[in-house]
C-alpha positions as CSV (number, residue, x, y, z in Angstrom):
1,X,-42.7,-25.3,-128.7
2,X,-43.6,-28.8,-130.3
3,X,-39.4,-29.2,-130.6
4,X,-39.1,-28.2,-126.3
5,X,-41.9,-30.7,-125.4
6,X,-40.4,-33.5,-127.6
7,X,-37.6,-33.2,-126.0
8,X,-39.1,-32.7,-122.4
9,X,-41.1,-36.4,-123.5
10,X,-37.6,-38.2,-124.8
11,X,-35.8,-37.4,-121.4
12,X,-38.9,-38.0,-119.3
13,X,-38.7,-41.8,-121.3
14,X,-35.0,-42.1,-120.7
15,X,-35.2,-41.5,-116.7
16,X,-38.1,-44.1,-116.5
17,X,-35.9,-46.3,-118.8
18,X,-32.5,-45.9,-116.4
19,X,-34.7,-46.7,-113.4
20,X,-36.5,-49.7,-114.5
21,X,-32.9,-51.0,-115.4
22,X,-32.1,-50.0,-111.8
23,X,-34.6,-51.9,-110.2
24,X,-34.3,-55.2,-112.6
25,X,-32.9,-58.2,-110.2
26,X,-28.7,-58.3,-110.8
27,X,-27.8,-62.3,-111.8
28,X,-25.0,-63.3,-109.0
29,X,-22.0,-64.0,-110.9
30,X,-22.0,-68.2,-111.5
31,X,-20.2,-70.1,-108.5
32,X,-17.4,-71.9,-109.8
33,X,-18.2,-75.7,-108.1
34,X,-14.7,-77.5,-107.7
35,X,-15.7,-81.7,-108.3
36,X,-14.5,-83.3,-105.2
37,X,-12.2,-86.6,-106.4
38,X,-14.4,-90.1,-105.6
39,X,-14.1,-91.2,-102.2
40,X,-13.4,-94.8,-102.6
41,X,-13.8,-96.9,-100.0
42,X,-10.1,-99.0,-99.1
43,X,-10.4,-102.2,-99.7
44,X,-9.7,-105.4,-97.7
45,X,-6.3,-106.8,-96.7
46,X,-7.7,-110.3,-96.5
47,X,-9.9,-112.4,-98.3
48,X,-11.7,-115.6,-96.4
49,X,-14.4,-117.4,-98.8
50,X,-16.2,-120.3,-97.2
51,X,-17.5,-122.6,-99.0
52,X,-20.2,-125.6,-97.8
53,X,-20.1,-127.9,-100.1
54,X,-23.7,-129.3,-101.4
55,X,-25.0,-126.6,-99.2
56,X,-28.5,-124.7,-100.1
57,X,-31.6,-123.5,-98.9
58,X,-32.8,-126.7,-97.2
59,X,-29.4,-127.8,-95.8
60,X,-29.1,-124.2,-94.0
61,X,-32.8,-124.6,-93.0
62,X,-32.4,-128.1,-91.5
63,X,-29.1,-127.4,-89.5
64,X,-30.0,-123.9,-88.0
65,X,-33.5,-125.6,-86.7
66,X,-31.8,-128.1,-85.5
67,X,-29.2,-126.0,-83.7
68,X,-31.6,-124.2,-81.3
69,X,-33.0,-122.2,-84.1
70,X,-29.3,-120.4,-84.6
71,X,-26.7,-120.4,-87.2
72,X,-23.8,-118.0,-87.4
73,X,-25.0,-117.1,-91.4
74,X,-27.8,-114.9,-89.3
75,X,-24.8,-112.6,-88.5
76,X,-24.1,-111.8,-92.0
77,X,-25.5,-108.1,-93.1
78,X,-25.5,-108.8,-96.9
79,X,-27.1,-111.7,-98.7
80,X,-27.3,-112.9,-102.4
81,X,-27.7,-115.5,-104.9
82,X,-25.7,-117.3,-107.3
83,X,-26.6,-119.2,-110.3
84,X,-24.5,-122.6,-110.1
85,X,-25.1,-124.1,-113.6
86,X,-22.0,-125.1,-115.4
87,X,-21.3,-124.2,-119.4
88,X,-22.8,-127.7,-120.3
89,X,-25.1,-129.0,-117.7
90,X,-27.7,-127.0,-115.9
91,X,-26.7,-129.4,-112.8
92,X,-23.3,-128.5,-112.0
93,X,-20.6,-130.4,-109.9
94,X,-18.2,-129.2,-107.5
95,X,-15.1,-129.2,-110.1
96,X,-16.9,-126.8,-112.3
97,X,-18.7,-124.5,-109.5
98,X,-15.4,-124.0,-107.8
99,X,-13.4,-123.0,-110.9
100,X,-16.0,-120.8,-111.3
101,X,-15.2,-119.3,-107.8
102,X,-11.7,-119.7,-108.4
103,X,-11.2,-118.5,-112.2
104,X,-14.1,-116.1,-112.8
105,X,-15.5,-118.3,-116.1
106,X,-18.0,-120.9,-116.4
107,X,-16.8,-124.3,-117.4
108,X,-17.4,-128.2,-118.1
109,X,-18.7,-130.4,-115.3
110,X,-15.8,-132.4,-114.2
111,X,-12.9,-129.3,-114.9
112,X,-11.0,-128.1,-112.4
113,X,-9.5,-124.7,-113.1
114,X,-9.3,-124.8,-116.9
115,X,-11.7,-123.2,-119.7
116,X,-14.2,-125.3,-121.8
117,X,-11.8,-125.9,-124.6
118,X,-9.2,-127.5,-121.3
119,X,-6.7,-124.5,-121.2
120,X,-6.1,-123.2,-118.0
121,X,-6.9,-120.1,-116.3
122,X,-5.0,-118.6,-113.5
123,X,-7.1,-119.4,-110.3
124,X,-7.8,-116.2,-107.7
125,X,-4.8,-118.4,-105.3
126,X,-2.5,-118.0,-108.0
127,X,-3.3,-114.3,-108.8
128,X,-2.9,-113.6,-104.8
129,X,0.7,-115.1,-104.6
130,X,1.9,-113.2,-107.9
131,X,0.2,-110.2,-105.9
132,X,2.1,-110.6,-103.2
133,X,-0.6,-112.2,-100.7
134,X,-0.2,-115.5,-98.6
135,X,-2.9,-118.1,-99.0
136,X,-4.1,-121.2,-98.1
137,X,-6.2,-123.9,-98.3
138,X,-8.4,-126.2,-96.2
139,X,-10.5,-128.8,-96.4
140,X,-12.5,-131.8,-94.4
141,X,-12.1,-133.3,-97.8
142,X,-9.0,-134.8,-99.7
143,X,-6.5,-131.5,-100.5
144,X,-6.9,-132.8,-103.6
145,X,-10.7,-132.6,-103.9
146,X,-12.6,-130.9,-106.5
147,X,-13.0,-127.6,-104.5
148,X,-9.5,-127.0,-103.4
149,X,-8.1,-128.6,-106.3
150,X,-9.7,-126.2,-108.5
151,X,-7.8,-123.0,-106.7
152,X,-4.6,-124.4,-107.2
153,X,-4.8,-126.9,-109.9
154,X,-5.0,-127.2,-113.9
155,X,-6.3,-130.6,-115.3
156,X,-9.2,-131.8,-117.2
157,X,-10.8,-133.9,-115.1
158,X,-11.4,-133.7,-111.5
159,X,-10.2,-137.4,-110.2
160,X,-6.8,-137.3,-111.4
161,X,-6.0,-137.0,-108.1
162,X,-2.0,-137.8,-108.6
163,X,-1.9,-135.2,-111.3
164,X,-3.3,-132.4,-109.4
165,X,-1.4,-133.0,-106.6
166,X,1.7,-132.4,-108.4
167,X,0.5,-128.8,-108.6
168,X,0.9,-128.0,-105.8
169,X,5.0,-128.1,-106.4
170,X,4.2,-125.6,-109.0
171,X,2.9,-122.7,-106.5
172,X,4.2,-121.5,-103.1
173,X,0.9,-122.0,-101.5
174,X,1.4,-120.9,-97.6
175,X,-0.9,-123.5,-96.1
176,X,-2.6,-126.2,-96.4
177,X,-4.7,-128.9,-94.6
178,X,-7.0,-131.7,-95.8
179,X,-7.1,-135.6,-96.6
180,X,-5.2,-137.1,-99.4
181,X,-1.6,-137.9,-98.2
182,X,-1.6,-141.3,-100.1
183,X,-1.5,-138.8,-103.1
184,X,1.5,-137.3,-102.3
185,X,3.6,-140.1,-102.0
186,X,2.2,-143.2,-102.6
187,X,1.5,-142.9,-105.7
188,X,0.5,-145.3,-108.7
189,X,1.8,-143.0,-111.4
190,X,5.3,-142.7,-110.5
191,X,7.9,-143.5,-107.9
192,X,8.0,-139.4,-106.4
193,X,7.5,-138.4,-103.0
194,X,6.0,-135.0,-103.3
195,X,5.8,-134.6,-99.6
196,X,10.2,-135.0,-99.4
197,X,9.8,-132.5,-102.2
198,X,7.6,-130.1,-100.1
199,X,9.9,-130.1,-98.0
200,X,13.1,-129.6,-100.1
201,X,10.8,-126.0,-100.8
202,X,10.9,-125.3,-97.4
203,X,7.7,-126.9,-96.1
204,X,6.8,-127.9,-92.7
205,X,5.0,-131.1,-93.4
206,X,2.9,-133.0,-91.1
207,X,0.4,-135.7,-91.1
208,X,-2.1,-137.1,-89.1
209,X,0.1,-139.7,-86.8
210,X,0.8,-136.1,-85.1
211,X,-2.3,-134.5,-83.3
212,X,-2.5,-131.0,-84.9
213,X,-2.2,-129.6,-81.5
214,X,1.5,-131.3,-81.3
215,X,2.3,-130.0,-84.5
216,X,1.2,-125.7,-84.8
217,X,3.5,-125.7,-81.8
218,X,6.4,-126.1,-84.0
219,X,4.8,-124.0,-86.9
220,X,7.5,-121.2,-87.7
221,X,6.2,-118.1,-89.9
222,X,9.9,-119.0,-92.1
223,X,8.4,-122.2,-93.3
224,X,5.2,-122.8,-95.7
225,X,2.7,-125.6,-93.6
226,X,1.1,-128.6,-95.2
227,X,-0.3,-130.7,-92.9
228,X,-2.5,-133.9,-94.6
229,X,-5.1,-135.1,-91.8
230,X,-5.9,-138.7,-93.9
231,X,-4.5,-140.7,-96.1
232,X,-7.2,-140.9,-97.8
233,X,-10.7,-138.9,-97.2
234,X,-10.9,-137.9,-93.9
235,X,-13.7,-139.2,-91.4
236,X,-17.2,-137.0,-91.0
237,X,-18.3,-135.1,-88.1
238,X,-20.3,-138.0,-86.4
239,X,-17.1,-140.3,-86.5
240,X,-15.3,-138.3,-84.6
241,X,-13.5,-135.5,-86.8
242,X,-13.5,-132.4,-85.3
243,X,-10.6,-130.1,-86.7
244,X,-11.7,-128.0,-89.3
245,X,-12.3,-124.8,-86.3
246,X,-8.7,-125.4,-85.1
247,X,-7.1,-125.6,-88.2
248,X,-8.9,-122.8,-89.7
249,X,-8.5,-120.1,-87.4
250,X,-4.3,-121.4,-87.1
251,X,-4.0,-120.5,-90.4
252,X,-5.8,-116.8,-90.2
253,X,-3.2,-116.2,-87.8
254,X,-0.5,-118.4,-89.7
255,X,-1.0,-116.0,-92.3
256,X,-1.9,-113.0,-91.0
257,X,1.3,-113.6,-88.7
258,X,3.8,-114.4,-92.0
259,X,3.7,-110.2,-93.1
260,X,1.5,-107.1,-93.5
261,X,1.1,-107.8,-97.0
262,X,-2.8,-109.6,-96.6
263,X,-3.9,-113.0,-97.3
264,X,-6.3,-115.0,-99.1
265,X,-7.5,-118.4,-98.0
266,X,-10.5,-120.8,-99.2
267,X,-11.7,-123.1,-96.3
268,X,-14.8,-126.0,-97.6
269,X,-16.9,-128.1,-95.4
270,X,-16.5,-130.5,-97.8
271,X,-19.0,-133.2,-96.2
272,X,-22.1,-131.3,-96.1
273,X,-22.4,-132.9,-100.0
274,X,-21.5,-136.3,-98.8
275,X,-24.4,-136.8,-96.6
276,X,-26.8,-135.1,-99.4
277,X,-25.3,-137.7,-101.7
278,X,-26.1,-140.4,-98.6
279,X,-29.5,-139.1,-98.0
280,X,-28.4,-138.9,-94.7
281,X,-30.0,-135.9,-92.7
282,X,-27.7,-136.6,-89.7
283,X,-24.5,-136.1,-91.6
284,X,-25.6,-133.5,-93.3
285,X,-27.0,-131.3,-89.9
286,X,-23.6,-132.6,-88.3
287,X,-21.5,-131.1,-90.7
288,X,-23.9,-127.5,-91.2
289,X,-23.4,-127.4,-87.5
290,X,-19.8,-127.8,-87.7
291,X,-19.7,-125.6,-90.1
292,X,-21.7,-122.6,-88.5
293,X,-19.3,-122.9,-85.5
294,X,-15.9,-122.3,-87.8
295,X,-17.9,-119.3,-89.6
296,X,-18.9,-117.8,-86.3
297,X,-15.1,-118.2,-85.1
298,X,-13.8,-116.8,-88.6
299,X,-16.1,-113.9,-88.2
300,X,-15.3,-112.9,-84.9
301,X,-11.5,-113.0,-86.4
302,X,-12.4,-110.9,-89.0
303,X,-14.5,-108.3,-86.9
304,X,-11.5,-107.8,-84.6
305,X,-9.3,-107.6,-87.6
306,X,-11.3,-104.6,-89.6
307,X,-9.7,-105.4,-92.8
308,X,-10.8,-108.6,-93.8
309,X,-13.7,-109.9,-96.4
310,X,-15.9,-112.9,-95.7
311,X,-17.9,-114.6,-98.5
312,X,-19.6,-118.0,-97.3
313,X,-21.5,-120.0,-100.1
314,X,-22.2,-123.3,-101.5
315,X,-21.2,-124.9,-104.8
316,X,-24.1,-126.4,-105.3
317,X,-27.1,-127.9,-103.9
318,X,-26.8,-132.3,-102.7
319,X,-30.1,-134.1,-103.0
320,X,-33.1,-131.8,-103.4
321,X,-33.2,-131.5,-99.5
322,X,-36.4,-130.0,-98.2
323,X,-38.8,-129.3,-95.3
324,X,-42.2,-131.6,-95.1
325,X,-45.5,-130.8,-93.7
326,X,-45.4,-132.4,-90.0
327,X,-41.8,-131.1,-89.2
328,X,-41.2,-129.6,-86.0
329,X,-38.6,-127.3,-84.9
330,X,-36.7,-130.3,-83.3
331,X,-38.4,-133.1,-85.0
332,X,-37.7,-132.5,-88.6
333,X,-39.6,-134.6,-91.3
334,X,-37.3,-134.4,-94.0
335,X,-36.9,-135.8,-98.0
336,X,-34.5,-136.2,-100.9
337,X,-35.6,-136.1,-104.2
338,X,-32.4,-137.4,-105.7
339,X,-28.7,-138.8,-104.6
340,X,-27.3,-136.4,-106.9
341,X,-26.7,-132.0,-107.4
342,X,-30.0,-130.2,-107.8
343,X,-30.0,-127.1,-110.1
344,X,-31.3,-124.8,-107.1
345,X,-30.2,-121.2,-106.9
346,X,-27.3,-120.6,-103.7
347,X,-27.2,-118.2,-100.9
348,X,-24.3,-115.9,-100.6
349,X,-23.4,-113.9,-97.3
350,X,-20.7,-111.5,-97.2
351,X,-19.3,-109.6,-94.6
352,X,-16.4,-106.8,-94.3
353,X,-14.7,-104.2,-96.9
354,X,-15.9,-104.9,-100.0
355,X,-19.4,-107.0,-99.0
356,X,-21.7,-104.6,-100.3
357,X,-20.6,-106.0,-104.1
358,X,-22.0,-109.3,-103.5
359,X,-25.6,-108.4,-102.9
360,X,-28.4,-109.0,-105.7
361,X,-28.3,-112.4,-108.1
362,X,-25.8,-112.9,-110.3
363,X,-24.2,-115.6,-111.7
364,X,-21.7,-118.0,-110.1
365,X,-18.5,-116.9,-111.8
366,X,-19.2,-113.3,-110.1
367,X,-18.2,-114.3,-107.0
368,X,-14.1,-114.4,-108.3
369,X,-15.0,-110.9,-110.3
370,X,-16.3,-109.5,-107.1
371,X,-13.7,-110.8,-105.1
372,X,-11.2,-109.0,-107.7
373,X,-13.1,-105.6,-107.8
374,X,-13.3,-105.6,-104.0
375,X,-9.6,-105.8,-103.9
376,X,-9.3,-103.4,-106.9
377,X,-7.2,-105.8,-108.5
């Protein structure tokens, strides 16, 4: 009897035990999740950087008041800083803050495109031509100017103006436009004519006894374009120049024109920095104004385009220019506290494939490494 009921009991336990099991929730078999690959946005074809030289906070301030309360930087959806010191001097100088733009390092006040200890570093320009790119240069400066000179030149110090023109025999440089011919060939140095020798590389070389205007029309996509508009530095806004729109946007489509292969091209109000040096707030809101109008044209290039980066930025900051109590929108009461470069943070705007990298502060050298991871290069 007690061995029939323990039995009876065991299976009574087993039933309970098989339905409980039943019911218990079944685990669905894991998912297997297949990663997607990275979506990575393409890059651009073109590369424009705009650079106003001297230009900061209180030049941009001055000139977009002054211009109806307007400039074309207001377009721009991303915005940054840069930190413009150079290795040795909190206060930089143009030769220095373009190498960093154009070779990625900071360097000695004075060097144009080569490292602290005077070797030089391959400049963005040069990296674009090995790369297969076009490029060009232009400037309201001499060519041979601290800002262009550094994207194409190696030397240690920035007024060696004969030297650094010599190098631009050593690159095949697409396009170029600025002051300076006296450089080229007449020259203290030596008896060479490097604008004969330009043309012996198949340049199309022009100067400034022909109106530009004359001279794109014989501009062939075959031959390279230098075109010097001075022989020496050319004049400012209020004395009449008024080239740096038509000569820029000629050489988008110069360049854009030559292949499919992209471009990149560095265009500088230079004078923006002379009248900060002057103390001049005419020059200087001449030459913002100037320079708002070529950024407005070169953006509405670049929207039509779709494949093209724009960074605009300054170098540095000329002559502590600011904003005093009593100004008024058109009646600006303005002051310097120096003839020389303040130490002031610069804006950046960006625009394009590849913008969204140059948001945030960083420093000024970050602009080339930017430039570089934008193009994946």
């Amino acid at each position: 009897m007690k061995i029939h009921f323990l039995l009876v009991l065991i299976g009574i336990i087993f039933c309970l035990s098989c339905k409980v099991k039943d019911e218990l929730p079944v685990s669905p078999a894991p998912e297997i999740v297949q990663t997607a690959p990275e979506i990575i946005p393409p890059g651009p074809k073109n590369i424009i950087l705009l650079i106003g030289d001297g230009m900061g906070i209180g030049q941009i301030t001055a000139g977009t008041y002054l211009n109806n309360n307007y400039s074309s930087l207001e377009r721009f959806p991303v915005i940054g800083l840069h930190k413009p010191y150079a290795s040795d001097s909190l206060i930089t100088d143009s030769a220095a803050g373009a190498t960093a733009f154009a070779c990625g390092i900071k360097t000695y006040y004075g060097a144009i495109g080569v490292d602290p200890d005077t070797q030089a570093v391959t400049t963005i320009l040069e990296i674009a031509e090995e790369k297969g790119l076009h490029t060009g240069l232009v400037a309201t400066s001499t060519i041979v100017h601290a800002t262009p000179a550094s994207f194409i030149a190696h030397n240690e110090y920035r007024r060696n103006y004969e030297e650094i023109a010599e190098d631009f025999l050593d690159t095949e440089i697409d396009y170029f436009v600025g002051g300076g011919k006296k450089f080229f060939n007449r020259r203290e140095k030596d008896d060479r004519n490097l604008l004969e020798e330009l043309r012996n590389k198949n340049y199309k070389v022009g100067d400034y006894l022909t109106e530009f205007d004359e001279f794109k029309k014989s501009m062939t996509s075959d031959k390279n374009v230098a075109y010097l508009t001075a022989d020496n530095s050319p004049l400012s806004v209020y004395q009449g120049r008024d080239y740096l729109a038509d000569v820029s946007i000629t050489g988008l489509n110069y360049l854009d024109n030559k292949s499919d292969a992209g471009f990149f091209i560095m265009i500088e109000s230079s004078q923006i920095d002379w009248g900060g040096h002057a103390n001049n707030e005419d020059w200087i809101v001449a030459e913002f104004i100037e320079f708002s109008d070529v950024i407005e044209k070169v953006l509405d290039w670049a929207i039509a385009d779709k494949e093209t980066l724009v960074i605009v930025t300054g170098d540095h900051e000329t002559g502590g220019f600011t904003l005093q109590p009593g100004s008024k929108m058109t009646d600006l009461n303005t002051t310097f506290t120096t003839d020389k470069h303040s130490g002031d943070f610069i804006p950046v705007f960006a625009y394009g494939p590849g913008s969204e990298h140059f948001s945030g502060v960083y420093e000024n050298m970050e602009i080339f490494h930017k430039i570089m991871k934008a193009k994946s290069w």
